[in-house]
N, CA, C and O atoms as a GROMACS GRO file, in nm:
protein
  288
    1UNK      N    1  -0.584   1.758  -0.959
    1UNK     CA    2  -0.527   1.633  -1.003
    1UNK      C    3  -0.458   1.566  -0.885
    1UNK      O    4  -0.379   1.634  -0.819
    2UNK      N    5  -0.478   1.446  -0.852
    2UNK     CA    6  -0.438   1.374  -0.773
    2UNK      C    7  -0.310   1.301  -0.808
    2UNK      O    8  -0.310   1.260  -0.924
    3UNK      N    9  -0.204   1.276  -0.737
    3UNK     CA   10  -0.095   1.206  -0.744
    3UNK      C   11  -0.132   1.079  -0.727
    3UNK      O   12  -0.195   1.044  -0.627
    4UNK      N   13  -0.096   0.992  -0.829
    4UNK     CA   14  -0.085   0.876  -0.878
    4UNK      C   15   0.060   0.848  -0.910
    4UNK      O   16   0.129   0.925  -0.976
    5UNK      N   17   0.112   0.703  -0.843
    5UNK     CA   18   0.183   0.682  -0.865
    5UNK      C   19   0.212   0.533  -1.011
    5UNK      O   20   0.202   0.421  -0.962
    6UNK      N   21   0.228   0.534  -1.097
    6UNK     CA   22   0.213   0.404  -1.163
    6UNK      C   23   0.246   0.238  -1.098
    6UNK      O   24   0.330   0.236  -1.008
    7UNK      N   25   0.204   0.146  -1.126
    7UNK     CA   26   0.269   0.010  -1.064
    7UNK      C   27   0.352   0.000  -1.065
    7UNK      O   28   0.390   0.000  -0.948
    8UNK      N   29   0.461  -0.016  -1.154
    8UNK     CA   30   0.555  -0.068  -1.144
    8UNK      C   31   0.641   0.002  -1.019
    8UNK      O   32   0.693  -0.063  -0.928
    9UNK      N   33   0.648   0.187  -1.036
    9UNK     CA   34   0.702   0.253  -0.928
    9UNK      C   35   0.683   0.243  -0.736
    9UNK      O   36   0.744   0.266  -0.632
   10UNK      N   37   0.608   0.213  -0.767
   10UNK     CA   38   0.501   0.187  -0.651
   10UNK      C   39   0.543   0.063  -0.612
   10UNK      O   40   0.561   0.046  -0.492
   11UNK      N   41   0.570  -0.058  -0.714
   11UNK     CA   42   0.605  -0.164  -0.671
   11UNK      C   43   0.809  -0.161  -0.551
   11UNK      O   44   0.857  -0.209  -0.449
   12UNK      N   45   0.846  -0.073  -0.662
   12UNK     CA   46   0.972  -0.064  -0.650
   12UNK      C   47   0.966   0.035  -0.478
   12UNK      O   48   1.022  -0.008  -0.377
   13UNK      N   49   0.905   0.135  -0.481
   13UNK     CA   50   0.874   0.205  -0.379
   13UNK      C   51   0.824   0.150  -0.254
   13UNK      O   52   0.826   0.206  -0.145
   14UNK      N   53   0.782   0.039  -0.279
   14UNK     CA   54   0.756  -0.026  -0.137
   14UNK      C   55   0.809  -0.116  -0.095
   14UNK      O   56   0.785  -0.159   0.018
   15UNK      N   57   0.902  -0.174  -0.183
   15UNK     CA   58   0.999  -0.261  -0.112
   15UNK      C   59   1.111  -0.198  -0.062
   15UNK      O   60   1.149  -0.236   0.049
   16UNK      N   61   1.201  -0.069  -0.144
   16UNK     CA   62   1.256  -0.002  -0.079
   16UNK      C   63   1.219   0.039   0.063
   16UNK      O   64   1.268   0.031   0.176
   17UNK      N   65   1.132   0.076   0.017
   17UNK     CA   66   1.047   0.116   0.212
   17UNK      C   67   1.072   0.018   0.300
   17UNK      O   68   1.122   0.044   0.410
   18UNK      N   69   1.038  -0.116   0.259
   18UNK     CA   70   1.016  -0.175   0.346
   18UNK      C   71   1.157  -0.213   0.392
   18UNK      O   72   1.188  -0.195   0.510
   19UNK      N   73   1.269  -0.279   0.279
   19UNK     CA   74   1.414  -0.313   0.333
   19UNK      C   75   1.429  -0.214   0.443
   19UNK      O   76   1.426  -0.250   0.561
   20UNK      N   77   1.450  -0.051   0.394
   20UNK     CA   78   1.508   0.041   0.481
   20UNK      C   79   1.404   0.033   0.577
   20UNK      O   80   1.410  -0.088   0.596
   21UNK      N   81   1.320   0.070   0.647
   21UNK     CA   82   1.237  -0.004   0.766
   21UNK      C   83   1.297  -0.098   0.852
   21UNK      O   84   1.339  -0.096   0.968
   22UNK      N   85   1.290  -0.182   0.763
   22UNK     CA   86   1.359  -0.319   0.858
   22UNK      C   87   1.483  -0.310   0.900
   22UNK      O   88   1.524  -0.373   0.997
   23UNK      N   89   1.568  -0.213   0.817
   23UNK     CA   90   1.670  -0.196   0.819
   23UNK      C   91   1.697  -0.100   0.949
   23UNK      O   92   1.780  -0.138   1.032
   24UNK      N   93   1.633   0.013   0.967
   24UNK     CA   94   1.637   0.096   1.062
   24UNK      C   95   1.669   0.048   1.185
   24UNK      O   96   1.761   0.053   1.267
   25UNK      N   97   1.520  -0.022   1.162
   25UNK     CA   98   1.485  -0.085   1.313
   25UNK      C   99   1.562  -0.171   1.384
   25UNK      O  100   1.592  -0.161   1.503
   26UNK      N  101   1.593  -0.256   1.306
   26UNK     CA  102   1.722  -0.344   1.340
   26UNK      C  103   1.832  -0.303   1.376
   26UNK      O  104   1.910  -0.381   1.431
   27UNK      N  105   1.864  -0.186   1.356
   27UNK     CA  106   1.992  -0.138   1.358
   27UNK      C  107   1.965  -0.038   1.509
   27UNK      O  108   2.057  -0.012   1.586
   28UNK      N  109   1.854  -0.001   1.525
   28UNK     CA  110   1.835   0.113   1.657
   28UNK      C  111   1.828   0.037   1.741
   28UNK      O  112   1.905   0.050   1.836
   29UNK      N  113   1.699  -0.112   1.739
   29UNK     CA  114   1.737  -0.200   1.845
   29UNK      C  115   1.859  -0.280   1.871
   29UNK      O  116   1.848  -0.323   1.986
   30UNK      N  117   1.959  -0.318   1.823
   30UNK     CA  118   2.045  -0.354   1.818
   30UNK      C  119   2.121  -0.271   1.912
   30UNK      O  120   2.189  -0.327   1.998
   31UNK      N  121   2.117  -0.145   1.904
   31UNK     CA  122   2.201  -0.031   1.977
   31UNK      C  123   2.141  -0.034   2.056
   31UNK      O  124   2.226  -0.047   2.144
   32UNK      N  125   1.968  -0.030   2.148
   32UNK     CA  126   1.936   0.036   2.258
   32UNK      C  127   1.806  -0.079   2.294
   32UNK      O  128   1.723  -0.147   2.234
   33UNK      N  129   1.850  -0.049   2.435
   33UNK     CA  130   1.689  -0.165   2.476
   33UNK      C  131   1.611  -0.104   2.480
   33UNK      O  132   1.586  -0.007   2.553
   34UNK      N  133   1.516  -0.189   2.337
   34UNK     CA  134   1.410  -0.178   2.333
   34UNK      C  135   1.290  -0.277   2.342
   34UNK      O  136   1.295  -0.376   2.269
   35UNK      N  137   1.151  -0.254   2.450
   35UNK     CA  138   1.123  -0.381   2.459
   35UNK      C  139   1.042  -0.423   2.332
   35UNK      O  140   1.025  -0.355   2.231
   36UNK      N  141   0.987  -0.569   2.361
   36UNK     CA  142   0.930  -0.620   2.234
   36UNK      C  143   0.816  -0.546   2.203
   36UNK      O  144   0.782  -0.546   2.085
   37UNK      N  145   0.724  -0.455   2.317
   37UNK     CA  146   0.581  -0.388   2.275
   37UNK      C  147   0.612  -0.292   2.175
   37UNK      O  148   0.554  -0.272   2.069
   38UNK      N  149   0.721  -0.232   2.226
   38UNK     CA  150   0.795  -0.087   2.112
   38UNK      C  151   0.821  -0.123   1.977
   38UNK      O  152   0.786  -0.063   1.875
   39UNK      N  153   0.892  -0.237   1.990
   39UNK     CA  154   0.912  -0.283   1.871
   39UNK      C  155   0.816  -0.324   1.760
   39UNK      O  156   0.839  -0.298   1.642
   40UNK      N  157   0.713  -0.385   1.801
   40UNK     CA  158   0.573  -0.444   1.770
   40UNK      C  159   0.508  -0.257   1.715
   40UNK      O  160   0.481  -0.215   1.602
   41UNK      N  161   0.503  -0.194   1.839
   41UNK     CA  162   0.426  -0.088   1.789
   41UNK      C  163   0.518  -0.007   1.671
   41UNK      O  164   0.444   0.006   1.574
   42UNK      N  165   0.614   0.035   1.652
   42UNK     CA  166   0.712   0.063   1.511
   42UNK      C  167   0.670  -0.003   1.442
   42UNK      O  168   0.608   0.057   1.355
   43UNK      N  169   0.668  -0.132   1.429
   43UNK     CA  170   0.647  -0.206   1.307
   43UNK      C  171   0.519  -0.154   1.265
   43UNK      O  172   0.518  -0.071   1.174
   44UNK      N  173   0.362  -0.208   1.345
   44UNK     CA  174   0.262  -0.128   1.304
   44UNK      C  175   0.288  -0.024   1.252
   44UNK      O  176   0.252  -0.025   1.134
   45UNK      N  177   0.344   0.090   1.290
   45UNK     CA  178   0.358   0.227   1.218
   45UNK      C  179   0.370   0.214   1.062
   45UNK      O  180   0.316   0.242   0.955
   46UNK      N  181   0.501   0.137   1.136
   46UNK     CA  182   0.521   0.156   0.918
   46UNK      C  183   0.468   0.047   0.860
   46UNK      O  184   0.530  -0.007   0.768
   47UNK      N  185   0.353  -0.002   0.901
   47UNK     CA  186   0.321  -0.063   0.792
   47UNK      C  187   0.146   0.000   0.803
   47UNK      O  188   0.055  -0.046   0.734
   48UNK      N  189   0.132   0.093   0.886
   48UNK     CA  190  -0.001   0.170   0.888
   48UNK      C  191   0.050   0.331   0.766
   48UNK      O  192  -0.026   0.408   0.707
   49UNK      N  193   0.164   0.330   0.769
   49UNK     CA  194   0.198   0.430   0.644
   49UNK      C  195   0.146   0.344   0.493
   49UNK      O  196   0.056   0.370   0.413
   50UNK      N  197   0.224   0.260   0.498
   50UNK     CA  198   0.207   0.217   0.358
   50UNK      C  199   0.066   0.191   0.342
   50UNK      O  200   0.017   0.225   0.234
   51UNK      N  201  -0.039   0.116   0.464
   51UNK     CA  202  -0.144   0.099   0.396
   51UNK      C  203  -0.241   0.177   0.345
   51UNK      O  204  -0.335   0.159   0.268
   52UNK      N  205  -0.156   0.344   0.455
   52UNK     CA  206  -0.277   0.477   0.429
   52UNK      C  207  -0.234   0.524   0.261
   52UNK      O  208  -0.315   0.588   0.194
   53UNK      N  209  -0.131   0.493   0.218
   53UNK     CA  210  -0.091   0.562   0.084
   53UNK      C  211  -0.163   0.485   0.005
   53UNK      O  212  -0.231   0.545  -0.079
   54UNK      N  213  -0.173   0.275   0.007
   54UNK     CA  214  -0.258   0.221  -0.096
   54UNK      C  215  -0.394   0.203  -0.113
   54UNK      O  216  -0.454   0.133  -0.195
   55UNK      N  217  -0.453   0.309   0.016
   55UNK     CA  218  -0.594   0.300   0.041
   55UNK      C  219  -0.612   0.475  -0.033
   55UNK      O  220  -0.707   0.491  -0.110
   56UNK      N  221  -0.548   0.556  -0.013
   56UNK     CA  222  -0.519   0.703  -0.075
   56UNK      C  223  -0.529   0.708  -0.229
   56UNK      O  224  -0.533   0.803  -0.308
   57UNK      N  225  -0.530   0.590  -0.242
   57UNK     CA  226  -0.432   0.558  -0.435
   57UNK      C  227  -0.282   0.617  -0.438
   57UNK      O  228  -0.215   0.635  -0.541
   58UNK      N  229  -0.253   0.637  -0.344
   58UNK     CA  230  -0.073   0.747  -0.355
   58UNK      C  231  -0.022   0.638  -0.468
   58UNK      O  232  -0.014   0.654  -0.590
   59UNK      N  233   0.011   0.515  -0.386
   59UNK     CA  234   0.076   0.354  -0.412
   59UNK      C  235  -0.053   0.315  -0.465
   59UNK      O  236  -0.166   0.327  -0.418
   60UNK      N  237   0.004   0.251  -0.609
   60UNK     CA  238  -0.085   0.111  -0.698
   60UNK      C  239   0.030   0.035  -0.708
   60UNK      O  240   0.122   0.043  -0.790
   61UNK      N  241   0.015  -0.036  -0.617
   61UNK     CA  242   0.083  -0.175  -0.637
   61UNK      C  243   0.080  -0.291  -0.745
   61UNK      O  244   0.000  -0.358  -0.680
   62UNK      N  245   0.097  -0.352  -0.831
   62UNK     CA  246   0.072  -0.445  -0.933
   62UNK      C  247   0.147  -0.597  -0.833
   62UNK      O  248   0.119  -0.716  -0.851
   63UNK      N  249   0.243  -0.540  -0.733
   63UNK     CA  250   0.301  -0.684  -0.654
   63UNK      C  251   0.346  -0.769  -0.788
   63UNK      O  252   0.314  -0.881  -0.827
   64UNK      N  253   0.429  -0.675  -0.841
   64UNK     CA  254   0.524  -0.702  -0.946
   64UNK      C  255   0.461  -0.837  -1.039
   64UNK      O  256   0.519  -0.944  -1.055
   65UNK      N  257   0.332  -0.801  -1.090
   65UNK     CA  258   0.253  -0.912  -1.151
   65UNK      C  259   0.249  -1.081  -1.099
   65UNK      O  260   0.240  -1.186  -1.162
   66UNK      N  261   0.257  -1.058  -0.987
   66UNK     CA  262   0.225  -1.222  -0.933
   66UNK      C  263   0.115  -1.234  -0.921
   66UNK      O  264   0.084  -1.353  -0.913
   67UNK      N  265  -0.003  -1.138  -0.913
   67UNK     CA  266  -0.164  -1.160  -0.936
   67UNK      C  267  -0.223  -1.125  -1.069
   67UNK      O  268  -0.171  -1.026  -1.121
   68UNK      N  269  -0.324  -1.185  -1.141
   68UNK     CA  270  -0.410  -1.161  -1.228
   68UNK      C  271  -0.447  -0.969  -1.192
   68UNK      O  272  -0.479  -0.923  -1.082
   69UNK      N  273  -0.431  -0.904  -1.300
   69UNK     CA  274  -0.471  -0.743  -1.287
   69UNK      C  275  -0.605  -0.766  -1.314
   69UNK      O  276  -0.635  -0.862  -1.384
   70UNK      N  277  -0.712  -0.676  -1.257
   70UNK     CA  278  -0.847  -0.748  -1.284
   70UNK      C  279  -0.873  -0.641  -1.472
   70UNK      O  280  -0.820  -0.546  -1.530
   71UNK      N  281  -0.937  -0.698  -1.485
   71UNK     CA  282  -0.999  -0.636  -1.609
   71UNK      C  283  -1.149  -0.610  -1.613
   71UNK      O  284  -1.246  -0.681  -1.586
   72UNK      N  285  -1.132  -0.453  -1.670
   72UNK     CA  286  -1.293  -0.346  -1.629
   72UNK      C  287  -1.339  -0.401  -1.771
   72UNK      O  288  -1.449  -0.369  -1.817
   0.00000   0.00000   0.00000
């Protein structure tokens, strides 16, 4: 059985991610020079996490119903 996460959780789960992310980062560069390539490449990272989890099915996103859900 594969881990599935439901939408709505998933929804909630990736914005958390993402605040704290942004949050991190901001806060380490702020403290230490870092140049803009580093920074650029972090960002990729975490946003190459999240896309491997919604390509995985880990994360089903619904994007808190602002799109039509398709119907099978």
């Amino acid at each position: 059985m594969r881990l599935r996460i439901n939408p709505l959780a998933s929804d909630i789960i990736i914005s958390i991610y993402i605040v704290a992310t942004l949050y991190l980062r901001f806060k380490w560069e702020s403290q230490t020079a870092t140049s803009p390539m580093l920074s650029i490449v972090m960002g990729f990272c975490f946003v190459l996490i999240i896309w491997a989890l919604i390509k995985l099915k880990i994360l089903n996103p619904n994007w808190f119903g602002l799109f039509n859900a398709k119907k099978s």
